[in-house]
N, C-alpha and C positions, 0 to 999 in steps of 0.2 A: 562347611556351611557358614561357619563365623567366620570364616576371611572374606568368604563370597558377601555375605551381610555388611563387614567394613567397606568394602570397597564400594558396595551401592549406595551406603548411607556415606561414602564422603565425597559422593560425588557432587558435583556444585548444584543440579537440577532439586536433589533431594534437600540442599541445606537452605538454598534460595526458598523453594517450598514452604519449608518449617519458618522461615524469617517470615514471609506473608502471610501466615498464619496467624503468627504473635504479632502481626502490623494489625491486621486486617480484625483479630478481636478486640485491639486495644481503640482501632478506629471504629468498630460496630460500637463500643461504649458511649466515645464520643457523638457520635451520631445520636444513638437514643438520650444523651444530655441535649443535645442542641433540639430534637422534640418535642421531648416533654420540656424543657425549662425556657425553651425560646418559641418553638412554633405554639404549640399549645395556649400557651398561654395568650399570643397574638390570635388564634380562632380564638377563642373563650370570648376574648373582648370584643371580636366581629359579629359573634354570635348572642352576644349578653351576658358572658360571664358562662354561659354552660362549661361544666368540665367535659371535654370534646373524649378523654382518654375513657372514662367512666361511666359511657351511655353503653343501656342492653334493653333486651327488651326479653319480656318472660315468655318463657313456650312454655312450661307447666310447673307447679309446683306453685308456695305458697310465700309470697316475697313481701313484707309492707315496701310501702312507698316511700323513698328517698333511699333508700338501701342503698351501700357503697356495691359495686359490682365482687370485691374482695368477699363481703360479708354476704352477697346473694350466691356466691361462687361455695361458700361455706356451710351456707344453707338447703346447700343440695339441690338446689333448683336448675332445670334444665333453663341454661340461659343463651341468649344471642348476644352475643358481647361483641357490635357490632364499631364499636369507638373504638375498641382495644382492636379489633383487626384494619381499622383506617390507618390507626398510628402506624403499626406494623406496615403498612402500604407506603406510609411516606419515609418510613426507616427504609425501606427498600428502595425506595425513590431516589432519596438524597446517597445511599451510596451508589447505585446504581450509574447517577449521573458524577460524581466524581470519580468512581473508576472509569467510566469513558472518558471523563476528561483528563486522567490522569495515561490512559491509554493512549489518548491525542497526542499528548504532551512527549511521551517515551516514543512513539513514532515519527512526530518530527524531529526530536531531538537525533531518533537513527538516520533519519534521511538525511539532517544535516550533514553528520558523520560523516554518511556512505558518499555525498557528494564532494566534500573536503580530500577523502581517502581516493578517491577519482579523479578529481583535478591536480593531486599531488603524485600519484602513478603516473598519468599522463604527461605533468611537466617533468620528471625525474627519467622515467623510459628515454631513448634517447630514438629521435626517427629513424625508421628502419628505411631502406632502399622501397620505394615503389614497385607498382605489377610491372611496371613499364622499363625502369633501370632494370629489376632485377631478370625480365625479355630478352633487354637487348645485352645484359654478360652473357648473357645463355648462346646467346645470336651468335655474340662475336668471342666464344669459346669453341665453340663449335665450327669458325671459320679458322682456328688457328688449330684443331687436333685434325 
């Protein structure tokens, strides 16, 4: 069972995996930086300054007014922390669209590839005999046995 385990885990599918893994949380950070410290801050100003991450609204319990959604969250109050799930919308958003783009990008870079690896087969193969040469050996083997 542990050799059968090395061998699956050294395989390249599994290690490649684990690499995007550790890419992919170290780019979800980034992402929620560019958020909160760049987009936010651009709604805030669109909107008058509201903090756009920190809007909820009360379904029950008992919150004074101005409350940070941290400390209504603390307060036990059934809340709708509806700014905190936007953001989360646009963290989805913005990776969303660079892993397509970044999927765009690894896709033509293969079709390049595959096209380069094609035209170089092509020129290197050397031309074979035609339907029609390779007919008429046939023809004229078969007039000479």
């Amino acid at each position: 069972m542990i050799q059968e385990f090395r061998k699956f885990i050294s395989k390249g599918n599994v290690i490649d995996m684990a690499v995007g893994i550790i890419v992919g949380a170290a780019f979800t950070a980034i992402v929620k930086s560019m958020v909160d410290d760049l987009i936010n801050p651009i709604v805030g100003l669109v909107t008058g300054g509201m903090d756009f991450s920190d809007r909820y609204v009360v379904l029950s319990g008992s919150v004074p007014e101005g409350t940070s959604l941290a400390a209504a969250r603390e307060a036990g109050a059934a809340i709708f922390a509806y700014g905190s799930f936007l953001t989360s919308v646009i963290n989805f958003l913005i990776i969303a669209f660079v892993v397509f783009m970044l999927v765009r990008y690894v896709n033509k870079v293969k079709e390049i590839a595959e096209r380069k690896e094609e035209a170089a087969a092509e020129a290197q193969a050397p031309a074979g005999p035609t339907e029609l040469e390779v007919l008429l050996e046939i023809r004229d083997a078969l007039k000479k046995g």
